[in-house]
C-alpha positions in Angstrom: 0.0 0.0 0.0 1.4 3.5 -0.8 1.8 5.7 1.6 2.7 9.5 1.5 3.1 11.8 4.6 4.1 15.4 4.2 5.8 17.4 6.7 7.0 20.9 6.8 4.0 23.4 6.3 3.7 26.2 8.9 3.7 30.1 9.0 6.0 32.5 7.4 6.2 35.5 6.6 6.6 36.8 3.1 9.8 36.9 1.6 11.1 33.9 3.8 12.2 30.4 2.7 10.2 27.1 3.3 11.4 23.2 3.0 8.6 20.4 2.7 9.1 17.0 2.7 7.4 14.1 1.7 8.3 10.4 3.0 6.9 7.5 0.7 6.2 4.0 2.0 5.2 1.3 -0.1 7.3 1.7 -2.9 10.4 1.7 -4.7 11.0 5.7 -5.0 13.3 5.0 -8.0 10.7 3.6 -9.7 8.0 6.8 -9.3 7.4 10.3 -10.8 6.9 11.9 -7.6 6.8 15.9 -7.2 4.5 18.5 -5.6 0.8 20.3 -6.3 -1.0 23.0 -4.7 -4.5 24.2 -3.7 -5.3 27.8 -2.3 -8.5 28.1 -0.7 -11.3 28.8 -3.4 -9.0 27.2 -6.1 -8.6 24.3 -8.3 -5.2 21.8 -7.0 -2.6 22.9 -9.3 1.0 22.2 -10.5 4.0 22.8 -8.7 6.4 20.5 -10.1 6.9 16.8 -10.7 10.7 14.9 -10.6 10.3 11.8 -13.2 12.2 8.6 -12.0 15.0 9.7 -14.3 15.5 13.1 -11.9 14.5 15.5 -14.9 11.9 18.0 -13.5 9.2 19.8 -15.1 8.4 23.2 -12.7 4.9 25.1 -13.5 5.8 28.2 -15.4 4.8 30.3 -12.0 6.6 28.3 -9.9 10.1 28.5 -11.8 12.9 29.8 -10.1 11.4 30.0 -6.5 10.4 26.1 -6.1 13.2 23.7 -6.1 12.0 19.5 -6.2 14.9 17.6 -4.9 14.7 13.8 -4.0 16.7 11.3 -2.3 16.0 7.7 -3.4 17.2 6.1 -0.3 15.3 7.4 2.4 12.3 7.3 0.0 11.6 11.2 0.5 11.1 14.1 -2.2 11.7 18.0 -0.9 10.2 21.2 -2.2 12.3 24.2 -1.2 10.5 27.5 -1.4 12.0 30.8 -1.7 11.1 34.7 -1.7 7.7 33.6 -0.9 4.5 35.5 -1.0 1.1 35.5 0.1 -0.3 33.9 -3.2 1.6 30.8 -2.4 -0.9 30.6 0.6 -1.9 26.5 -0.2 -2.3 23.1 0.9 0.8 22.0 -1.1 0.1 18.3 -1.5 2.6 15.2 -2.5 2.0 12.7 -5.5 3.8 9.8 -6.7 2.9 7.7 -9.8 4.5 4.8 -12.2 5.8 6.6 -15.3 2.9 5.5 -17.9 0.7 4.6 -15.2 -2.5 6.7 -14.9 -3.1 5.9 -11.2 -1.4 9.0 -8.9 -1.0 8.1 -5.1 -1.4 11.4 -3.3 -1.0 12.4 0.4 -3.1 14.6 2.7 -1.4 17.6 2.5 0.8 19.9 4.5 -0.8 23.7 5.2 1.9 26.5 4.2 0.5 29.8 5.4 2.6 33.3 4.2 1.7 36.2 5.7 2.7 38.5 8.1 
């Protein structure tokens, strides 16, 4: 059974710098797309960015060069770092992993990132 827990969602204030994490059980991480969406209150879930099993990454055009997706195989856990953030980026930011050519997409329950001041 597939498992994903995210961690890391608080309050901060704009401007500041953010690191979730999301630990996968159930699986072979090497194996899985897994990456990062996000849905604001009022809002349809959206895109953040998704690592392929391969470690190429494919960023939302809103999210580039603020959101980095890093992922270490081994301890079965994929990161988004957040910089310069700002209110807008107000979200449940939830994890996903999925088989490359697989349609299924095992998500987690979401971790609450709040920026304001």
């Amino acid at each position: 059974q597939v498992q994903l827990v995210e961690s890391g969602g608080t309050l901060v204030q704009p401007g500041g710098s953010l690191r979730l994490s999301c630990a996968a059980s159930g699986i072979i991480a090497s194996l899985y797309n897994m990456g990062w969406y996000r849905q604001a209150p009022g809002r349809q879930r959206e895109l953040v960015g998704v690592m392929s099993s391969g470690g190429k990454t494919n960023y939302a055009d809103s999210m580039k060069g603020r959101f980095t997706i890093s992922r270490d195989n081994a301890k079965k856990t994929v990161y988004l770092q957040m910089t310069s953030l700002k209110p807008e980026d107000t979200a449940v930011y939830y994890c996903c992993a999925s088989l490359p050519g697989i349609t299924t997409t095992n998500w987690g329950q979401g971790t609450q990132v709040t920026v304001s001041s």
